[in-house]
N, C-alpha and C positions, 0 to 999 in steps of 0.2 A: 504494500500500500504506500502510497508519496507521503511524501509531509504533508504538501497542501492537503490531500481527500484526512489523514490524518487527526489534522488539523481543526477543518472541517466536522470532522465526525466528532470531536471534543468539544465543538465549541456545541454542537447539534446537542449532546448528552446536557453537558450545562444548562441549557437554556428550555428542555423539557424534563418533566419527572419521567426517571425510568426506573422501572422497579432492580432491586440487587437481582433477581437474576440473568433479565437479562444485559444489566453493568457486566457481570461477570461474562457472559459471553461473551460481549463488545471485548473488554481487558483480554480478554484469554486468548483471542484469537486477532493476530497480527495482521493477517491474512486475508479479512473476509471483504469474499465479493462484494459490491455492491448490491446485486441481486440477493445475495442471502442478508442484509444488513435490512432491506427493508421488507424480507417479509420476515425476517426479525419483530422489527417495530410495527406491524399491521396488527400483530395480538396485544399490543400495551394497552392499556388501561390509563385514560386521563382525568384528570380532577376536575376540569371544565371544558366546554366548547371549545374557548379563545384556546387555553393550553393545547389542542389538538391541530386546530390552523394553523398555530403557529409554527408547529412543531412541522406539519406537511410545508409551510411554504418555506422554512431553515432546510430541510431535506433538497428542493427544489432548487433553490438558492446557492446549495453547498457549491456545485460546479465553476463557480467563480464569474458566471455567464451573466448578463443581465436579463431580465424575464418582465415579460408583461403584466399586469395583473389577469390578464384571461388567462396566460399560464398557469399562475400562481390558483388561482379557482380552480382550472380542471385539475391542479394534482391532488386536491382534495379528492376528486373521484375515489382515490385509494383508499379511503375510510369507511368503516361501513355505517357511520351516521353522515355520511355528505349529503346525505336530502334532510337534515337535520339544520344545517347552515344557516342563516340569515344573509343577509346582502350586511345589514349593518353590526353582528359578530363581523365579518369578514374587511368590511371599515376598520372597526375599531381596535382591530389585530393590525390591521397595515400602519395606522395610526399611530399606534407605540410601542410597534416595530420601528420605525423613524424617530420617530418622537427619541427613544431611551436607545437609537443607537445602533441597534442589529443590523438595518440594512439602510440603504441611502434609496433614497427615489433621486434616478439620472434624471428623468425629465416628468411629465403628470401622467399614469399609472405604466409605468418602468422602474424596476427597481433592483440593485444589484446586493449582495450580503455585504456588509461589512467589514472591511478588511483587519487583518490582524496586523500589529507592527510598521513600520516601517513603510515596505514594500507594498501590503497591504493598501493604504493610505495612499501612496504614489501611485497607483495603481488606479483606482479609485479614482483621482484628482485629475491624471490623465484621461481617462472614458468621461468626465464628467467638461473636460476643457475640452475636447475633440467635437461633442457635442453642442457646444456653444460655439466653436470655428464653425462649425456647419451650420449651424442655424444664423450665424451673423454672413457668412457667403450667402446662402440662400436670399438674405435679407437686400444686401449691397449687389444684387445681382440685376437691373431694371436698366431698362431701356433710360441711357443719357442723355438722348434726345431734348425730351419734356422736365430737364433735373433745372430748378432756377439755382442760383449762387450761394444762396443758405442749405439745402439740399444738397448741393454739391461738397458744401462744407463736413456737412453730418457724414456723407459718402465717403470721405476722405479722413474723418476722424473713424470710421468703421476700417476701414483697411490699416490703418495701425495700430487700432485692436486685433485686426487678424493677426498680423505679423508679430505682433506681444504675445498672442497663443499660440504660435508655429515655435518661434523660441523658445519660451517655457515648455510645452511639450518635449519640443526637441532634446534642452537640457534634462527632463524627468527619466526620455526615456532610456 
């Protein structure tokens, strides 16, 4: 198993109850598939709603990927209370999910886990800058034509924001 899935898979136990036994088979085995890890956790036993979304969408998460929140809903599919759900249990898990840290929303419902350390956080920082260079190209991208000279202005101070995000990424990465 990597560090990161590792990693991952510690930070996944922290942050839901899991009964000792199976802690002890997570501990015991070095080795374990991903496959066998969650239909591990498909038998656990939660203390609430929230504690079980949560817990599906840190699983979901763990791959270091960014995810939609229509992603993050269908992996609840994997529960056998998922027609149990509310729209706003599943708010107010994303909610303080962000809110206290676990995962960062990149942009309005995308959300990536939050990084551990360091690299982590760099990591993070860069997916979250990348996406605001595109979204400010996107922006400064219109026909010149019709631009009057305060327009122009603003056009001009965007492209050295761009070029302030290519540096700074460039240096992160």
């Amino acid at each position: 198993m990597s560090k990161k899935s590792e990693q991952n898979l510690k930070e996944i136990k922290e942050s839901v109850l899991i009964t000792e036994e199976e802690m002890k088979v997570l501990d015991n085995k070095e080795s374990i598939a991903e496959t066998q890890v969650t239909s591990n956790f498909e038998e656990m036993t939660f203390n609430s709603y929230s504690q079980e979304i949560r817990y599906y969408f840190l699983q979901t998460l763990s791959d270091g990927k960014e995810h939609s929140r229509k992603e993050l809903v269908s992996a609840l599919s994997k529960s056998k209370r998922s027609n149990e759900f509310t729209n706003a249990m599943i708010i107010n898990v994303l909610r303080g999910m962000v809110k206290y840290g676990q995962i960062i929303s990149t942009e309005r419902g995308k959300y990536i886990m939050a990084g551990t350390g360091a690299d982590g956080l760099v990591n993070q920082l860069i997916t979250v800058l990348k996406r605001n260079r595109s979204q400010l190209v996107t922006l400064a991208n219109i026909n010149y034509i019709n631009v009057n000279d305060d327009e122009m202005e603003v056009l001009n101070k965007i492209k050295k924001c761009i070029l302030i995000l290519d540096e700074t990424i460039n240096e992160l990465s």
